[in-house]
Structure formats: structure tokens, C-alpha cells
Chimera marker file (.cmm) of the C-alpha trace (Angstrom):
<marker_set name="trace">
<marker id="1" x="32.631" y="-42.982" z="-40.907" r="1" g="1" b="0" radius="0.5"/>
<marker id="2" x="35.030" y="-45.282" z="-41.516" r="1" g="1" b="0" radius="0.5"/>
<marker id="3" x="34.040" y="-48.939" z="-42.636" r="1" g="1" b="0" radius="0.5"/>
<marker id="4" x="35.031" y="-51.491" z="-40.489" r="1" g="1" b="0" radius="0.5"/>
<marker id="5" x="36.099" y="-55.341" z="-40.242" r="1" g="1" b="0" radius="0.5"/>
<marker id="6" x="34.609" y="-57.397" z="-37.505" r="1" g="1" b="0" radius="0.5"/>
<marker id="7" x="36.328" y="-60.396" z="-37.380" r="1" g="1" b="0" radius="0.5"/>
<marker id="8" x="33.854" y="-63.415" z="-36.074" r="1" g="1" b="0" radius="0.5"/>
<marker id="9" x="35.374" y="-66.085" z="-33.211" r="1" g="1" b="0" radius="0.5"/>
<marker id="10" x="34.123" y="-69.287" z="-33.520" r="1" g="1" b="0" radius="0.5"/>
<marker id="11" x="33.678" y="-71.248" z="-30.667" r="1" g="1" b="0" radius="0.5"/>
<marker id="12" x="36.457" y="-73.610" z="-30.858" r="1" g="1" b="0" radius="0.5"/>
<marker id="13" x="35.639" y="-76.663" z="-28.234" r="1" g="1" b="0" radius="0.5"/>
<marker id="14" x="38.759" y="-77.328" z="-26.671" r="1" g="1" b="0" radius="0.5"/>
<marker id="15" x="40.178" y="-80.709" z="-26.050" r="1" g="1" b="0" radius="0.5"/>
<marker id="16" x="40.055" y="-82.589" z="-22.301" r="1" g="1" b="0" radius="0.5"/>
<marker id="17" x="42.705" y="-84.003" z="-20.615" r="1" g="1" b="0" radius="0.5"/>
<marker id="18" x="42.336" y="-86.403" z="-17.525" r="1" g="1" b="0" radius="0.5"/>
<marker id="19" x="45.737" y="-87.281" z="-15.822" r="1" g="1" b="0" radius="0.5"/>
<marker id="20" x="46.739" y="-88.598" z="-12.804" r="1" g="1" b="0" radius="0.5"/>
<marker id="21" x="50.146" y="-87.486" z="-11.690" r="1" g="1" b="0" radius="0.5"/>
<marker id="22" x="51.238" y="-83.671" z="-9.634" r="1" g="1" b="0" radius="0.5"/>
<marker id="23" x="52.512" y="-80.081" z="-10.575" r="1" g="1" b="0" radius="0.5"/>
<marker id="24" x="56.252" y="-79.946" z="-10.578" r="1" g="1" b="0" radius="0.5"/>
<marker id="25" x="55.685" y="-75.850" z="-10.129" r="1" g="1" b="0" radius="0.5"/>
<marker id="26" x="52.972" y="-73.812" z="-8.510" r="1" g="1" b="0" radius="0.5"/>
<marker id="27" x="50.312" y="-73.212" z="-11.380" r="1" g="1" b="0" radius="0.5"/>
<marker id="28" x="49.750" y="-70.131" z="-12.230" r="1" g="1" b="0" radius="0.5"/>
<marker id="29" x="47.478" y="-68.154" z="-14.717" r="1" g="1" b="0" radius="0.5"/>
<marker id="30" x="49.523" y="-66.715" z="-17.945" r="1" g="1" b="0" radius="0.5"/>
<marker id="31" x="52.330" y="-69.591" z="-17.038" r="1" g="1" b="0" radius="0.5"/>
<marker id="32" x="52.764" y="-73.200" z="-18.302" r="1" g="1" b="0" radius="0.5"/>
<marker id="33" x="52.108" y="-75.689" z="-16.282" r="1" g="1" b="0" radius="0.5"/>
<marker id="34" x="54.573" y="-78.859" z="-15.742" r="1" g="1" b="0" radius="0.5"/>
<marker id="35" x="52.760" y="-82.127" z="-15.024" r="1" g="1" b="0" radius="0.5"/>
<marker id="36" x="54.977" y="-85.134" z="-14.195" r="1" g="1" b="0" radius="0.5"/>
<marker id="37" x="52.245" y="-88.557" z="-14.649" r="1" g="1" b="0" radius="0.5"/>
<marker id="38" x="53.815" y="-91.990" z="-14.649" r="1" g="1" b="0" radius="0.5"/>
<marker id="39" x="56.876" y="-91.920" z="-15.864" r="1" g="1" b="0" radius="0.5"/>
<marker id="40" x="56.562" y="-88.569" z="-18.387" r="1" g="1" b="0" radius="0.5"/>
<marker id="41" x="56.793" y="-84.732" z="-17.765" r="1" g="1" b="0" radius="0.5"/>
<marker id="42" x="54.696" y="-82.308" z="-20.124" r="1" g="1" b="0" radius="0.5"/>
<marker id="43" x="54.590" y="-78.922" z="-20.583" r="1" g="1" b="0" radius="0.5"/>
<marker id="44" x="51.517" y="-76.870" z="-20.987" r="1" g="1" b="0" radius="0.5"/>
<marker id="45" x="50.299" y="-73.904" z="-23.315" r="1" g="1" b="0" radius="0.5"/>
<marker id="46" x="50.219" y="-70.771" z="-20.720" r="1" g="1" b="0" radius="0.5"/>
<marker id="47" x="46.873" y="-71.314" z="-18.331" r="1" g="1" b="0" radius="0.5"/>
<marker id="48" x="44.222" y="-69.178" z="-19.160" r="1" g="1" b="0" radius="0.5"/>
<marker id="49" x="42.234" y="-70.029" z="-16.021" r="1" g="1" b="0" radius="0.5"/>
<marker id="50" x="42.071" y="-72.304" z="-12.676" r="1" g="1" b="0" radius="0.5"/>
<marker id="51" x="38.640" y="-73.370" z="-12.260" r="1" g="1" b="0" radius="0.5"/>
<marker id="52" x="38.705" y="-75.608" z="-9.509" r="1" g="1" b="0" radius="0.5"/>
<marker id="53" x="41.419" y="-76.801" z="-6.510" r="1" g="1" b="0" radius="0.5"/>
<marker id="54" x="41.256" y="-79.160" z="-3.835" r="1" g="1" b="0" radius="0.5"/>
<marker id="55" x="43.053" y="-81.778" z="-2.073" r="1" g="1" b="0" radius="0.5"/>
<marker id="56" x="42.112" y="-84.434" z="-4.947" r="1" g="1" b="0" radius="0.5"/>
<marker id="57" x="43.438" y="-82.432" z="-8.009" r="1" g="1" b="0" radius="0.5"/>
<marker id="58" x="42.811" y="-79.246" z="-9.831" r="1" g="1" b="0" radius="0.5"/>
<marker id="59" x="41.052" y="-78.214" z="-13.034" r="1" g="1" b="0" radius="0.5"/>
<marker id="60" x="42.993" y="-75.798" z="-15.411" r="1" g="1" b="0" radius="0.5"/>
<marker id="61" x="42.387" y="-74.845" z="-18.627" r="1" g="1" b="0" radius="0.5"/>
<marker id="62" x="45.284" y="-73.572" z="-21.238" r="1" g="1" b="0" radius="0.5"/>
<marker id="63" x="45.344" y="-71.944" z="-24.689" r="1" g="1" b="0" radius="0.5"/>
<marker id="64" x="44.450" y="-75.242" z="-26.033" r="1" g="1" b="0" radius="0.5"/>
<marker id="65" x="43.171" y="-77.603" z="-23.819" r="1" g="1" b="0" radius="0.5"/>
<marker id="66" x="41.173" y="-78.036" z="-20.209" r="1" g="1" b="0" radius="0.5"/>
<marker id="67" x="43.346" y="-80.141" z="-17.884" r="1" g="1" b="0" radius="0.5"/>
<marker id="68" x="41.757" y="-82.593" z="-15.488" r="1" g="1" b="0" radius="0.5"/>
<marker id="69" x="44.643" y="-83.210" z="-13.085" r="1" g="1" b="0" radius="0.5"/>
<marker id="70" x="44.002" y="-85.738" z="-10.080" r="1" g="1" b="0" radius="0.5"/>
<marker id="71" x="46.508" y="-85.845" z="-7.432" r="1" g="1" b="0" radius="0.5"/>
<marker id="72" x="48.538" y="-88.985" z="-6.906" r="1" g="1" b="0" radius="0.5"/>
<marker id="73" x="49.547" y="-88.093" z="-3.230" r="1" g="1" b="0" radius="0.5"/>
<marker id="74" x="48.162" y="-85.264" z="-1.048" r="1" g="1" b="0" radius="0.5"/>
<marker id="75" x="49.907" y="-82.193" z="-2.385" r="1" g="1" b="0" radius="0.5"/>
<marker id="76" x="49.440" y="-80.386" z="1.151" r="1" g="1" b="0" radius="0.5"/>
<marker id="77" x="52.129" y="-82.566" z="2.342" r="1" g="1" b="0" radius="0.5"/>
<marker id="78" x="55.216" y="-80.159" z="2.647" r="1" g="1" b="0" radius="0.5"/>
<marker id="79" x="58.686" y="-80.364" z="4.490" r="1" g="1" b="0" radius="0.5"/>
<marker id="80" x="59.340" y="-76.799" z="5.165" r="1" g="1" b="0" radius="0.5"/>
<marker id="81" x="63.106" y="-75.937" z="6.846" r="1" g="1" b="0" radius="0.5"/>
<marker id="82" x="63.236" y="-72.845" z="9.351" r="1" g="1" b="0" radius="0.5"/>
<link id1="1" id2="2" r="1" g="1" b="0" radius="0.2"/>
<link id1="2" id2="3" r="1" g="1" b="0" radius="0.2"/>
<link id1="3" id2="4" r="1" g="1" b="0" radius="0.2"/>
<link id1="4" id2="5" r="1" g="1" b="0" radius="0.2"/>
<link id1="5" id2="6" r="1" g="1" b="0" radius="0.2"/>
<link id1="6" id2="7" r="1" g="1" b="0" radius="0.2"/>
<link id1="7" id2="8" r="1" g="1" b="0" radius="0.2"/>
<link id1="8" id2="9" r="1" g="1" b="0" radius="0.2"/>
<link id1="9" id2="10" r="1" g="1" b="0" radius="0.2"/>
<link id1="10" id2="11" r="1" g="1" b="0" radius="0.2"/>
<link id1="11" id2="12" r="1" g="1" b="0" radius="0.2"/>
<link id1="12" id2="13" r="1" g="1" b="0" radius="0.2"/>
<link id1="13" id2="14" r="1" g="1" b="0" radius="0.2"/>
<link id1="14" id2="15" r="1" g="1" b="0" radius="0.2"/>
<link id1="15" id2="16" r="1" g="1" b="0" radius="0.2"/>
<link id1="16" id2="17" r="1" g="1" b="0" radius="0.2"/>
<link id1="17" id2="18" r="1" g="1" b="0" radius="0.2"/>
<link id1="18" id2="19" r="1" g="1" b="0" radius="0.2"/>
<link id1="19" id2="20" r="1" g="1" b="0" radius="0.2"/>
<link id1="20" id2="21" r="1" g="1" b="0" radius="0.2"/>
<link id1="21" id2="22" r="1" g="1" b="0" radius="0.2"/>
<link id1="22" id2="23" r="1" g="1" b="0" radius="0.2"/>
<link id1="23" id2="24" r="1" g="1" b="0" radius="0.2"/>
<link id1="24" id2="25" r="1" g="1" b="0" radius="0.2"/>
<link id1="25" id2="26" r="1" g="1" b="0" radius="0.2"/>
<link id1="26" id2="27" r="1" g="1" b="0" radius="0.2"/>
<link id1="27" id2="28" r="1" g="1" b="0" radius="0.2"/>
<link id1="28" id2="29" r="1" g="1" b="0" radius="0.2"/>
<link id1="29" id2="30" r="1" g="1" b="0" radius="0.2"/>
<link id1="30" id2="31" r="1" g="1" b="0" radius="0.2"/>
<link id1="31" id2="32" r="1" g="1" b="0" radius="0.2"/>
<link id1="32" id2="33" r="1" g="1" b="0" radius="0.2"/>
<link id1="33" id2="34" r="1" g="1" b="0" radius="0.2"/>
<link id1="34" id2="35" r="1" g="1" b="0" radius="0.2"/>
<link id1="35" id2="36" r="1" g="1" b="0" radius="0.2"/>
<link id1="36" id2="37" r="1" g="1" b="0" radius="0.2"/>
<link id1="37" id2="38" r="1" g="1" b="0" radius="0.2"/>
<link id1="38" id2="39" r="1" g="1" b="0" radius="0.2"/>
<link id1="39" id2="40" r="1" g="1" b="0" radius="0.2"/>
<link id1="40" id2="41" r="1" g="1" b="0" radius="0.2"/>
<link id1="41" id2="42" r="1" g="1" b="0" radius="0.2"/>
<link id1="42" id2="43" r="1" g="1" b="0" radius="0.2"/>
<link id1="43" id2="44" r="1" g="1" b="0" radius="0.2"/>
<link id1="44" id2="45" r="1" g="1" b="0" radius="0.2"/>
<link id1="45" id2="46" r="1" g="1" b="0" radius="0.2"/>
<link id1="46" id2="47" r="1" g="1" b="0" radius="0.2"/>
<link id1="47" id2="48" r="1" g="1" b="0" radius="0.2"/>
<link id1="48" id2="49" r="1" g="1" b="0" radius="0.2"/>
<link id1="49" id2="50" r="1" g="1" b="0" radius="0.2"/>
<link id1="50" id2="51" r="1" g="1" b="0" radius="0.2"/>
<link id1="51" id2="52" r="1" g="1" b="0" radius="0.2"/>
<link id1="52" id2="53" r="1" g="1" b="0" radius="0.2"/>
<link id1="53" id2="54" r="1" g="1" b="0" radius="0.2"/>
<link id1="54" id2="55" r="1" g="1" b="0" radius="0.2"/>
<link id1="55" id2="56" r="1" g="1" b="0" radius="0.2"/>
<link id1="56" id2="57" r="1" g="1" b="0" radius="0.2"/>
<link id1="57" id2="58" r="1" g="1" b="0" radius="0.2"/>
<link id1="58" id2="59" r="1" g="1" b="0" radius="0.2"/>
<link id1="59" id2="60" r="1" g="1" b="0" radius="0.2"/>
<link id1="60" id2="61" r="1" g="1" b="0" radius="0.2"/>
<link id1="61" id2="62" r="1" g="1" b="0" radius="0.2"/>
<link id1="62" id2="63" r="1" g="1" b="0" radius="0.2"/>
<link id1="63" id2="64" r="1" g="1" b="0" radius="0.2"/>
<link id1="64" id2="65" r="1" g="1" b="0" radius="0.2"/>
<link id1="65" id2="66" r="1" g="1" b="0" radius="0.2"/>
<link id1="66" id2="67" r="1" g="1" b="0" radius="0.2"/>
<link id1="67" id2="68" r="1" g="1" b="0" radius="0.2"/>
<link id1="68" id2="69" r="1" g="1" b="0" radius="0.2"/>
<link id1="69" id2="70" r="1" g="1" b="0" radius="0.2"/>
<link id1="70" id2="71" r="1" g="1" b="0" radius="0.2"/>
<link id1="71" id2="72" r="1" g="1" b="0" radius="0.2"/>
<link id1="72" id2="73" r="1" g="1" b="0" radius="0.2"/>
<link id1="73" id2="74" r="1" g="1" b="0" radius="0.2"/>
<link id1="74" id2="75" r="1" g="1" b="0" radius="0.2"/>
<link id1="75" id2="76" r="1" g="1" b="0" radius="0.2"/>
<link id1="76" id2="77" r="1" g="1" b="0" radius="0.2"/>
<link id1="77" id2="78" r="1" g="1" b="0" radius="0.2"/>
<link id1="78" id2="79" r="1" g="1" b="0" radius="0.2"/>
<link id1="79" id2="80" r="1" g="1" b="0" radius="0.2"/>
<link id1="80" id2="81" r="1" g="1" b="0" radius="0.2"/>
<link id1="81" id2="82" r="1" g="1" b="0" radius="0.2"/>
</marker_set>
């Protein structure tokens, strides 16, 4: 048999992010997400996973970090053209 290397993850605590702004794209898992808060845009590592959506805001979490995101308007609020 053939001797082999386990490699041991550590539990790396991520860091958390609370903004206040909106999603300039829909967010979706293996994709970065674009948050525009005040008067800045950032980019995100790829998501890893949504946990939580509602009408307030969303919680995502990246590669690196979990992202608290609280809505500044209602994002259900859409003009849609026929």
C-alpha cells in the first residue's frame, strides 16, 4: 500500500462585512459579486454560498469573507419594458 499525505485544513474564521448599499448584478454562486455603497463599487472573491435573501438585504459569503449586505432601497422595485 502506498503511503499517503493527508493534508490538515484549518479552520480559517473568515472576516465579516456589514454594508449598506445594492448589487449592481444578480449574485450568483461561483461569480463575484459587485456592491456599489456610498459613493464606492467593490468587487468580490467568487461567492461560495447565499445564505439568506429578503427584501432588507442578503447574506453571502465569498472565498474570503461573509458579506452582510442591507438594502438601501427595495430591490423588488423593477421597470420592466414589453
Amino acid at each position: 500500500m502506498k503511503e499517503e499525505k493527508l493534508v490538515k485544513l484549518s479552520e480559517r474564521k473568515k472576516k465579516k462585512q456589514i454594508l449598506t448599499g445594492t448589487l449592481s448584478l444578480p449574485l450568483r454562486v461561483g461569480e463575484r459579486a459587485w456592491i456599489c455603497y456610498g459613493s464606492h463599487t467593490i468587487t468580490t472573491t467568487p461567492v461560495v454560498h447565499i445564505w439568506e435573501v429578503s427584501t432588507e438585504g442578503i447574506l453571502f459569503e465569498t472565498r474570503n469573507t461573509v458579506y452582510e449586505l442591507n438594502y438601501i432601497f427595495n430591490p423588488n422595485t423593477e421597470v420592466m419594458c414589453a
